[in-house]
TITOR-708892 format. One line per 10 residues: their letters; for each residue x, y, z of C-alpha. Coordinates in nm, 4 decimals. Layout:
N
a> X Y Z; ...
This chain:
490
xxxxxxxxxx> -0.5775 0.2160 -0.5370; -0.8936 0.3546 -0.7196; -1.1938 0.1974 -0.5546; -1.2758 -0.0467 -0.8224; -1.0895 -0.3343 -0.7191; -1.2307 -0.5444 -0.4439; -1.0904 -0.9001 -0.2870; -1.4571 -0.8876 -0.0403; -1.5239 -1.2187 -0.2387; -1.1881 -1.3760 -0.2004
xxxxxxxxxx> -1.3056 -1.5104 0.1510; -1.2077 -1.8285 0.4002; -1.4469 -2.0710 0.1892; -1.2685 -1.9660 -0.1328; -0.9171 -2.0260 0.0577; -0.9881 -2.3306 0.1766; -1.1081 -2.4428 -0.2053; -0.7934 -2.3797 -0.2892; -0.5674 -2.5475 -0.0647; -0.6613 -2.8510 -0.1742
xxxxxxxxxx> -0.5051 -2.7953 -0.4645; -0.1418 -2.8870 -0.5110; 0.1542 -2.6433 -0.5806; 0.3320 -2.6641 -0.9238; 0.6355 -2.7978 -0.8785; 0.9421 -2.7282 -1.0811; 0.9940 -3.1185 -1.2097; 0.6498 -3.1056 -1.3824; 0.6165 -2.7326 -1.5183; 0.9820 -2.5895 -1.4940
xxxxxxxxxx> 0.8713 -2.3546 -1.2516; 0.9059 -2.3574 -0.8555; 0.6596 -2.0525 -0.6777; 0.4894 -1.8324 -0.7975; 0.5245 -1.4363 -0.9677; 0.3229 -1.1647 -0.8435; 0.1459 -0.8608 -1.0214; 0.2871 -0.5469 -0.9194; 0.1514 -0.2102 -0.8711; 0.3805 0.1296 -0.8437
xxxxxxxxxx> 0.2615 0.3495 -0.6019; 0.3855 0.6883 -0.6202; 0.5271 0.8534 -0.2740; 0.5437 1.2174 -0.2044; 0.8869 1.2243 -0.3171; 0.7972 1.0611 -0.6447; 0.9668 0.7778 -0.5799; 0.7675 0.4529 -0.6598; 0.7001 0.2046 -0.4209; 0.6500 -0.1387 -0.5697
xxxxxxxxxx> 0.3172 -0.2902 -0.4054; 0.2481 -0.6689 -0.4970; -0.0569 -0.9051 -0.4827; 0.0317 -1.2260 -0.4594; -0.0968 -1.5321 -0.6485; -0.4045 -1.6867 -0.5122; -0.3028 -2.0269 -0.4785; 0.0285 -1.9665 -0.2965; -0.1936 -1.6696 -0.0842; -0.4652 -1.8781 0.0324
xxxxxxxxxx> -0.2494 -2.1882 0.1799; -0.0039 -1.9044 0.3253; -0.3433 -1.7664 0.4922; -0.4517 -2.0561 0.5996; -0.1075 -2.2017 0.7755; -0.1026 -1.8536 0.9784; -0.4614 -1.9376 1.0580; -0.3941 -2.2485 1.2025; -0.1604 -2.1578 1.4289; -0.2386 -1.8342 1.5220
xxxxxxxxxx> -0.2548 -1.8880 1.8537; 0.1160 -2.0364 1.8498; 0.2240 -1.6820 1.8189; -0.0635 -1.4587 1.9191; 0.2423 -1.2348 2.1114; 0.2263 -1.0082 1.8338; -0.1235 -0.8752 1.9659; -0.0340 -0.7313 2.2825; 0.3246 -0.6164 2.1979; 0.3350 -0.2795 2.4155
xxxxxxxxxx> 0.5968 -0.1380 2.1863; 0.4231 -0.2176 1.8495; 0.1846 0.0230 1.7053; 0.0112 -0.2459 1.4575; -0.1974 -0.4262 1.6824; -0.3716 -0.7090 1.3985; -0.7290 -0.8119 1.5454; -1.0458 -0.8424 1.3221; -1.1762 -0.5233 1.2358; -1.5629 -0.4833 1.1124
xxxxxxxxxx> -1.4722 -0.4225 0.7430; -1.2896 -0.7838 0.7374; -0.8978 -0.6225 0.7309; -0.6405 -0.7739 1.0000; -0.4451 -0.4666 0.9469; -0.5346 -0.1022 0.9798; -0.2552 0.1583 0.9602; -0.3396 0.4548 1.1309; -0.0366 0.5201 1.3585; 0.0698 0.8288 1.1443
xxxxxxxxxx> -0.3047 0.9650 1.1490; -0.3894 1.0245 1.5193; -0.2278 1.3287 1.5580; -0.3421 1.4202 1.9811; -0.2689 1.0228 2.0308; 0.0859 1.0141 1.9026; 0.1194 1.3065 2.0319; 0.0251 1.2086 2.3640; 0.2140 0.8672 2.3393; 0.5573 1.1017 2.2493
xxxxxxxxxx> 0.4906 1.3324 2.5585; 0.4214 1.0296 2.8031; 0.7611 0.8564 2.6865; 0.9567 1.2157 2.7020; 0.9112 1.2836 3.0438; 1.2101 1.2708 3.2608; 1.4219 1.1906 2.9639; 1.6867 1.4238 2.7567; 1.7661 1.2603 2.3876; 1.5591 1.1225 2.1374
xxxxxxxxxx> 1.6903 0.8357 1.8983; 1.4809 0.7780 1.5669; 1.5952 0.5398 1.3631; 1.4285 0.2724 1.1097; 1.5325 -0.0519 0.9243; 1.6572 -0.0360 0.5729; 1.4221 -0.2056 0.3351; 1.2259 -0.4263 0.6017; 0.9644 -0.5598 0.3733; 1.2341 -0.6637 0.0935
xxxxxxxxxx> 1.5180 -0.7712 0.3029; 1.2929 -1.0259 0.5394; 1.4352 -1.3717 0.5146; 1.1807 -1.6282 0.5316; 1.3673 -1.8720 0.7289; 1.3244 -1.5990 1.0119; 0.9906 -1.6499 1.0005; 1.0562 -1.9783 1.1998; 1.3868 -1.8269 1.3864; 1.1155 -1.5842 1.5260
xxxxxxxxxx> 0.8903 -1.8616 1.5718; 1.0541 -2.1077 1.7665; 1.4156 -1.9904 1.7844; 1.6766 -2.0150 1.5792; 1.8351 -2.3719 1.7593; 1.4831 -2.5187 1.6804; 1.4433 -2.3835 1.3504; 1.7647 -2.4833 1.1810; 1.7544 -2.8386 1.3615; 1.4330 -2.9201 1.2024
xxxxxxxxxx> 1.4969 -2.7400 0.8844; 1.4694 -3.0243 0.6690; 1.1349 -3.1209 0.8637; 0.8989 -2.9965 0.5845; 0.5609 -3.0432 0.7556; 0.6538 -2.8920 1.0548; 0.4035 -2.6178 1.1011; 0.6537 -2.3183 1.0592; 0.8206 -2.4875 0.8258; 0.5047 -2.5047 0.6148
xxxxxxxxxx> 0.4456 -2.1061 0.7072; 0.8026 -2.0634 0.5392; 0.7237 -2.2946 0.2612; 0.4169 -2.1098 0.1420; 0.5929 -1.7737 0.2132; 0.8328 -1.8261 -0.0157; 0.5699 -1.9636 -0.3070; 0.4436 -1.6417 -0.3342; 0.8025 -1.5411 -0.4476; 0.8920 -1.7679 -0.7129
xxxxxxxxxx> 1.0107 -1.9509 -0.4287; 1.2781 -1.7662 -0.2810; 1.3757 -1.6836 0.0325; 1.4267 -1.2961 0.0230; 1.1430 -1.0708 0.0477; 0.8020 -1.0636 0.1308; 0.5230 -0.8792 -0.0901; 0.4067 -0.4999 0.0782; 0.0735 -0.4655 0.0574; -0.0747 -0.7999 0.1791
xxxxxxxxxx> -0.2150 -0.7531 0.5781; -0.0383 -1.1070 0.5683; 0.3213 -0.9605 0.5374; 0.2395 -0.6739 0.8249; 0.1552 -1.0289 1.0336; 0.4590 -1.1908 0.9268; 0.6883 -0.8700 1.0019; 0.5645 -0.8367 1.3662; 0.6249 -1.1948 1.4044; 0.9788 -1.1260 1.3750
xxxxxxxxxx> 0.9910 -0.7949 1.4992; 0.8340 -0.8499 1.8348; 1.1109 -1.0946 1.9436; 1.3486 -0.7799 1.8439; 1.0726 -0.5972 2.0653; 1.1278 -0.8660 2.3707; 1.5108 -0.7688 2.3881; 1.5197 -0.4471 2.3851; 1.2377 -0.4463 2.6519; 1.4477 -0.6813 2.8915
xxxxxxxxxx> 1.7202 -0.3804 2.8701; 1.4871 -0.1434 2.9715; 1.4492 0.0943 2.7223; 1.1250 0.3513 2.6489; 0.9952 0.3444 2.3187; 0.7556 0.2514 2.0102; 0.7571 0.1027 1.6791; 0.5169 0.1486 1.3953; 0.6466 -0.1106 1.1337; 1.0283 -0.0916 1.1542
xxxxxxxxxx> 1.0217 0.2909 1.2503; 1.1917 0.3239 1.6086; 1.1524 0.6546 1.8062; 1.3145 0.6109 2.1843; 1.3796 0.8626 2.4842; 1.6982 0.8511 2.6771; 1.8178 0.9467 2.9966; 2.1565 1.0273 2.8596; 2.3077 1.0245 2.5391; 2.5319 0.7505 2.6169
xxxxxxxxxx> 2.2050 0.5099 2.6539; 2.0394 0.6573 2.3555; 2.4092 0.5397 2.1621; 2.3700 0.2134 2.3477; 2.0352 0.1434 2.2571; 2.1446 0.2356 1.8725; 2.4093 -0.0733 1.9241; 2.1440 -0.3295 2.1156; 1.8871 -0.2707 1.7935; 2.1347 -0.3298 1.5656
xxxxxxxxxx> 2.2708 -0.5930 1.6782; 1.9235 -0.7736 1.7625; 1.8009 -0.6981 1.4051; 2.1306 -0.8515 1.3117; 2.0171 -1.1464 1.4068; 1.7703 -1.1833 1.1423; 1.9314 -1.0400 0.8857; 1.7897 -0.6756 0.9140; 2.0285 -0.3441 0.9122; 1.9590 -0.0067 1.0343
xxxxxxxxxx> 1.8972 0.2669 0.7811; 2.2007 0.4652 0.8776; 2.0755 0.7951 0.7079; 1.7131 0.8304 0.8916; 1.9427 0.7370 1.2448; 1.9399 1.0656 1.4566; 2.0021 1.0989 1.8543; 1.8363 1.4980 1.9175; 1.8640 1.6574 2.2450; 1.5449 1.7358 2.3731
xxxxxxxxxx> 1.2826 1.8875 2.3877; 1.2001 1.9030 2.0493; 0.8854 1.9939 1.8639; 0.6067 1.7449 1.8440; 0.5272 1.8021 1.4625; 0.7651 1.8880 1.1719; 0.8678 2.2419 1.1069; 0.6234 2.2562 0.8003; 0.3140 2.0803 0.9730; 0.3370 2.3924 1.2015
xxxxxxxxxx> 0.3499 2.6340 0.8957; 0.0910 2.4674 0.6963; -0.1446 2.4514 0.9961; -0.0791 2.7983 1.0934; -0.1378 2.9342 0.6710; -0.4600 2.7336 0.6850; -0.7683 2.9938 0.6299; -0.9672 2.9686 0.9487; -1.2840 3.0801 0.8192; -1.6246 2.9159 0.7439
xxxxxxxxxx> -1.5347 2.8647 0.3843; -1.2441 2.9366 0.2104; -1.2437 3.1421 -0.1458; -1.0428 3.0493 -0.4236; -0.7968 3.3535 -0.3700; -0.7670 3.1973 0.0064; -0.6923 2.8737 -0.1786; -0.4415 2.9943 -0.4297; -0.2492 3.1644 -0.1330; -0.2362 2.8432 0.0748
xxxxxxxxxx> -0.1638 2.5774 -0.2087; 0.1147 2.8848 -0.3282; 0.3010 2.8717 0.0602; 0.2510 2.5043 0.0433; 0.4058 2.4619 -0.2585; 0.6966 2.6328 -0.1548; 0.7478 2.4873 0.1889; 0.7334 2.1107 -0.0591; 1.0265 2.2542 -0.2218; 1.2398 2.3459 0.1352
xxxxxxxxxx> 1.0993 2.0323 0.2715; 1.1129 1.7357 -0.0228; 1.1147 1.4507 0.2428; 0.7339 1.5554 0.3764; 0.4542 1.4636 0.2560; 0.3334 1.8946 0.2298; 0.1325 1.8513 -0.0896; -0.0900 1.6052 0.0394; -0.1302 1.7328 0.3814; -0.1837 2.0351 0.2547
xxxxxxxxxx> -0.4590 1.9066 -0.0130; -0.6215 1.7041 0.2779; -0.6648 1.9827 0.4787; -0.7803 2.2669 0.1916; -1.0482 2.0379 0.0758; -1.1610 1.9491 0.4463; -1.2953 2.3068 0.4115; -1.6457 2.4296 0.2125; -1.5606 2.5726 -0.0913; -1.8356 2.8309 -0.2428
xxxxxxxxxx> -1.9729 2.8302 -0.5708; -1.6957 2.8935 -0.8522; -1.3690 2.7912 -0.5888; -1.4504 2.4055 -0.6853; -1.3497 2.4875 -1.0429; -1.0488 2.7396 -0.9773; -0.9092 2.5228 -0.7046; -1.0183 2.1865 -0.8956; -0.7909 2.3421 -1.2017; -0.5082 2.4102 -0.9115
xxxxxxxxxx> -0.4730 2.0533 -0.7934; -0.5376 1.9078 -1.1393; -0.2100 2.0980 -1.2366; -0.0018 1.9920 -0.9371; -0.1561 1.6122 -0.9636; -0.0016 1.6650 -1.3240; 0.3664 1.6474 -1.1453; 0.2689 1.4706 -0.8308; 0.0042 1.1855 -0.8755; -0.0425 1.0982 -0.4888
xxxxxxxxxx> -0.2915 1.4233 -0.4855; -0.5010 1.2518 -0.7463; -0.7113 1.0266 -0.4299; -0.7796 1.3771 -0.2642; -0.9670 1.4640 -0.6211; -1.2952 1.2284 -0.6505; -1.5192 1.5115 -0.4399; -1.3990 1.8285 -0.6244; -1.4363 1.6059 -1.0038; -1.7762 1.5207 -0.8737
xxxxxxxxxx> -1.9306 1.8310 -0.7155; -1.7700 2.0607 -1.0419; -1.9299 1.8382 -1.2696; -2.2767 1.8473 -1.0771; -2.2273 2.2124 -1.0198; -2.1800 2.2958 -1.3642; -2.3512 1.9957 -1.5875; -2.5746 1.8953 -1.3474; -2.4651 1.5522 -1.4159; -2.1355 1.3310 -1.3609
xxxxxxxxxx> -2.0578 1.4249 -1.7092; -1.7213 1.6288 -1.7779; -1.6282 1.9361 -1.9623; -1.3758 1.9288 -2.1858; -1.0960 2.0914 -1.9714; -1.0861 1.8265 -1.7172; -1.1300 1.5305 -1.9981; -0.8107 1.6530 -2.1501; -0.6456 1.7409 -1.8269; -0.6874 1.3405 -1.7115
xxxxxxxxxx> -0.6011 1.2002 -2.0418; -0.2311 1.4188 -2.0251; -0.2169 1.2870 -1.6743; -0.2344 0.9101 -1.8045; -0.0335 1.0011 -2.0568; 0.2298 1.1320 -1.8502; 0.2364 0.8358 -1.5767; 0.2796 0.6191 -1.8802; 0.5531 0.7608 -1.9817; 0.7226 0.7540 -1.6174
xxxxxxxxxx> 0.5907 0.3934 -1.5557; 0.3252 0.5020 -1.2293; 0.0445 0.2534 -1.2164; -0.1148 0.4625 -0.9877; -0.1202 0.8202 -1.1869; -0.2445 0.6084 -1.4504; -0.5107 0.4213 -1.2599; -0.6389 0.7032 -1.0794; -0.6950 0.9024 -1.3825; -0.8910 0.6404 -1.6115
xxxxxxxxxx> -1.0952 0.5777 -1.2859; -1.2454 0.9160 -1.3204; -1.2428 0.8764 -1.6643; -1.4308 0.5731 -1.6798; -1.6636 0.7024 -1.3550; -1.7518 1.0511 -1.5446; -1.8415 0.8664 -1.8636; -1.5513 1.0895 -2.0327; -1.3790 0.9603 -2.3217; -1.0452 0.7947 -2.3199
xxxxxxxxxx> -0.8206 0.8954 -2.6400; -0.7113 0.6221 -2.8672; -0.3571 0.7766 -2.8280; -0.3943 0.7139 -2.4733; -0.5158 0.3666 -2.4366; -0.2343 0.2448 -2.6887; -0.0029 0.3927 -2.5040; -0.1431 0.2443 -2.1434; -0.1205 -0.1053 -2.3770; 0.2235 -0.0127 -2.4196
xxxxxxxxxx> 0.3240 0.0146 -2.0390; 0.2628 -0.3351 -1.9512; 0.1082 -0.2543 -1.6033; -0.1329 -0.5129 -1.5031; -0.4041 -0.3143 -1.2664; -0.3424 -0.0335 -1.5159; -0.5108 -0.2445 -1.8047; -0.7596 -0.3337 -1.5954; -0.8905 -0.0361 -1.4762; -0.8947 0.0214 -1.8633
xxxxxxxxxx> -1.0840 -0.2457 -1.9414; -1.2851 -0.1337 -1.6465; -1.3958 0.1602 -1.7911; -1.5686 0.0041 -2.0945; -1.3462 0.1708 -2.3332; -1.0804 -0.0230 -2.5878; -1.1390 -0.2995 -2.4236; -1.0327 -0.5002 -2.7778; -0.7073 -0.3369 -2.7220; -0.7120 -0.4960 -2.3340
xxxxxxxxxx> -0.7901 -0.8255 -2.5008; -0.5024 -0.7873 -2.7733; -0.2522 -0.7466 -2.4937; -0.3835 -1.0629 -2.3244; -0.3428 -1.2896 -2.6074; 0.0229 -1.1337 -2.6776; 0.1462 -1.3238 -2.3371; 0.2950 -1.6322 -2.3944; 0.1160 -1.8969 -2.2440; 0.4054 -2.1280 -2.1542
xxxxxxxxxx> 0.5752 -1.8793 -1.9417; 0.4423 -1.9124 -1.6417; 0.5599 -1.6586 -1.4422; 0.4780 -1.3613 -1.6888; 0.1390 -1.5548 -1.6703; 0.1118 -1.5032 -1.2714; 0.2686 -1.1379 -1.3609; -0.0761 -1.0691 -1.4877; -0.3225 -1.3259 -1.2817; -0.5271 -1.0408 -1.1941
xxxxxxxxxx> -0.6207 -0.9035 -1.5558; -0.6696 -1.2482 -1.6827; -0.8759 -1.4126 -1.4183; -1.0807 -1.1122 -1.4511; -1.1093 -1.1364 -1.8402; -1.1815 -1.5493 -1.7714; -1.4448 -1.4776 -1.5358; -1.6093 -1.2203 -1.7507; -1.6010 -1.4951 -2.0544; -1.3747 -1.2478 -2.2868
xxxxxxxxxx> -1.0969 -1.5040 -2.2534; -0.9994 -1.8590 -2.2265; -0.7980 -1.9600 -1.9120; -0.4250 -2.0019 -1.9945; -0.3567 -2.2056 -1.6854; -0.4207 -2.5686 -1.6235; -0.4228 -2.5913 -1.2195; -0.7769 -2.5771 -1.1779; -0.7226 -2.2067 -0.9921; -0.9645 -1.9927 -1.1823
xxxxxxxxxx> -1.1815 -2.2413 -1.2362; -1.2448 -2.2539 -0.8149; -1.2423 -1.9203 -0.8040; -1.5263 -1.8814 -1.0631; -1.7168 -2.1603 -0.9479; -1.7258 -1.9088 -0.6325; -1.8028 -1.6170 -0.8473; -1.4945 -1.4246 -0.7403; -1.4655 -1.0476 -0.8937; -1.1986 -0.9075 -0.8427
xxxxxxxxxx> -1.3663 -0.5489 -0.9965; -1.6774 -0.3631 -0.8284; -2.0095 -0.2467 -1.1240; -1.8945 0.0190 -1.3303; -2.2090 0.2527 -1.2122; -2.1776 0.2022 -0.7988; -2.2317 0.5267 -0.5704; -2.1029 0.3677 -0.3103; -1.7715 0.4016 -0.4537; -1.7489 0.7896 -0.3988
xxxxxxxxxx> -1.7509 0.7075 -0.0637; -1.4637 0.4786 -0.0702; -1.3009 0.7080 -0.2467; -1.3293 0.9516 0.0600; -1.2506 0.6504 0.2826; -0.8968 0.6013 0.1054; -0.8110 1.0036 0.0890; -0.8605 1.0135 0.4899; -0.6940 0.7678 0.5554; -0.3564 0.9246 0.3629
């Protein structure tokens, strides 16, 4: 997401506010749980993944409960199979994922568990995320005996976990939001007693999330320990993800095919020219077309612009990547320092020429027609941060999408925001749910006193009293550099 949005004030003091306020319930309001805003994230296969953030209300007591009993299962930290290791890192996240990034340390890691073995099995869970039941959250917990004996219990402490899982979700029991560090918590809890069995049987391997890579002796164990996994995931309600299942002989190579390729293509000199860059982004191009299921494009973009570009090359390669970003908005993160250094080079300000002004308004237009909250997002970002101007045409039809973080970043900008208001006071008020669909936009417009609060819970009002934003000042330098952050860590 474009570096605008911050939850840095959301913090422990703010949680705790909040759980002491009650849960709607559905014999008062008609409503049991809570909805979610949802943000589309485009993958390099331009299919979108459906991020959520959760309610605040719901979020904070769900924080809180795994808080409280962290401890109870702290297992989760030193699980040798697990690549997500949660722990307190110095920028306040529980959850950094970096196990595709390292590439020596995987590396490494695959080479260590290869030795003296003969197959590899790779293999992951089918929708992990959305097909978690949250009465496994306890199952994992405390085992399944326990849990369903005390199942009616409701202040049993992982009974309360479940309970303010499944507010989040409009109160059911299917699913948990991806995005929240909280869900990555909740996974492993469940995962590492999957993690415990297959251990017991001996078996070499590592997880990141619900991806499974093991080495084998023979190929009959690497078919047996395909049967033990599925069967343990079984047992809370998890299948394998029969097409991504694959037993290889080894060895095999380290890297994909096309990681080799691009690597190899990559001009290995001081700075690279925009003919150099043309030739590379051409190869890469058409090694994304043999190899659809990779992310090439964005590797390849990562490692291009991890290279000095002379003098006119930030315009002719900017104009390159602008015109793939067109088709495939994940490249539109890698953009920020090209935008910016093109702009200086030639304006010597942030300001834009017209090319890339009416480059980013087609690309907002196009993600709007597709439904991608992040092509649009991305591309009134630098918009809004280049003081370039937004087209009427545009922001109607960003109105017209519906898409929650999208408006905001719209409103954001400091452009139509009567149009962002409009939308807001189109919602009807006694839904609830479409009202959580949008909690985001509308706390934001309540805190910044362009709109009444349409709930009556006393949520926003906490929040406020805290001073809560959920968006960082328009004119902050710092945010080129968490721009950068969020490209390297792709």
């Amino acid at each position: 997401m474009p570096p605008i949005f911050s939850t840095v004030a959301f913090s422990p003091t703010v949680a705790r506010a909040l759980g002491t306020l009650e849960f709607r319930t559905s014999k008062v309001t008609g409503y049991s749980g809570y909805d979610h805003v949802e943000y589309k994230l485009t993958r390099f296969n331009s299919v979108c993944r459906i991020l959520a953030m959760p309610h605040p209300l719901p979020y904070a007591k769900l924080c809180l409960s795994l808080h409280e009993h962290w401890e109870k299962f702290d297992y989760i930290v030193d699980n040798p199979n697990s690549q997500i290791k949660p722990q307190q890192y110095s920028d306040g996240r529980l959850i950094i994922m970096n196990g595709y990034s390292n590439t020596v340390e995987k590396s490494n890691r695959h080479l260590s568990h290869a030795f003296g073995k003969l197959y590899r099995v790779s293999t992951d869970i089918a929708n992990c995320f959305p097909s978690i039941y949250s009465h496994a959250v306890p199952w994992a917990l405390v085992g399944h005996e326990e849990a369903k004996k005390n199942k009616m219990a409701k202040n049993v402490w992982y009974n309360q976990i479940d309970k303010n899982l499944r507010a989040c979700r409009r109160d059911e029991t299917q699913g948990i939001a991806i995005g929240p560090g909280t869900s990555n918590v909740l996974a492993e809890i469940i995962l590492a007693r999957i993690d415990e069995a297959l251990r017991k049987n001996g078996f070499s391997y590592t997880r990141f999330i619900d991806d499974y890579t093991c080495h084998c002796e023979t190929e009959e164990r690497a078919a047996e320990f395909v049967r033990l996994l599925e069967a343990e995931i079984a047992k809370y309600k998890f299948q394998l993800n029969i097409k991504k299942t694959m037993v290889l002989r080894l060895p095999q190579p380290l890297s994909d095919a096309w990681v080799v390729e691009l690597n190899h293509r990559l001009p290995n000199t001081e700075t690279v020219s925009a003919y150099q860059a043309f030739q590379f982004l051409d190869f890469a191009v058409s090694l994304n077309s043999a190899n659809p299921d990779g992310s090439v494009l964005k590797f390849a973009a990562k490692a291009l612009l991890g290279k000095p570009l002379p003098g006119l090359a930030h315009g002719e390669v900017l104009n390159y990547l602008l015109t793939l970003a067109f088709q495939q908005p994940v490249l539109l993160p890698f953009l920020e320092g090209l935008l910016k250094d093109n702009a200086i080079q030639f304006t010597g300000t942030s300001f834009f020429f017209g090319e890339e002004t009416h480059k980013l308004n087609a690309i907002v237009l196009e993600n709007a027609r597709v439904g991608r909250s992040d092509g649009m997002c991305w591309a009134l970002y630098f918009l809004g941060y280049h003081n370039a101007q937004i087209e009427d045409e545009v922001a109607t039809k960003v109105v017209g999408t519906r898409d929650a973080f999208t408006l905001l970043t719209l409103y954001w900008t400091g452009q139509h925001q009567d149009k962002v208001i409009g939308f807001c006071d189109t919602l009807d008020s006694k839904d609830l749910y479409e009202l959580d669909s949008y909690w985001v936009l509308l706390y934001q417009l309540f805190h910044d006193g362009k709109l009444d609060n349409p709930y009556e819970d006393g949520v926003f009002e906490v929040m406020k009293a805290h001073d809560v934003n959920l968006l960082r000042p328009k004119v902050d330098e710092s945010q080129t550099d968490a721009v950068t952050a969020v490209a390297s860590d792709e």
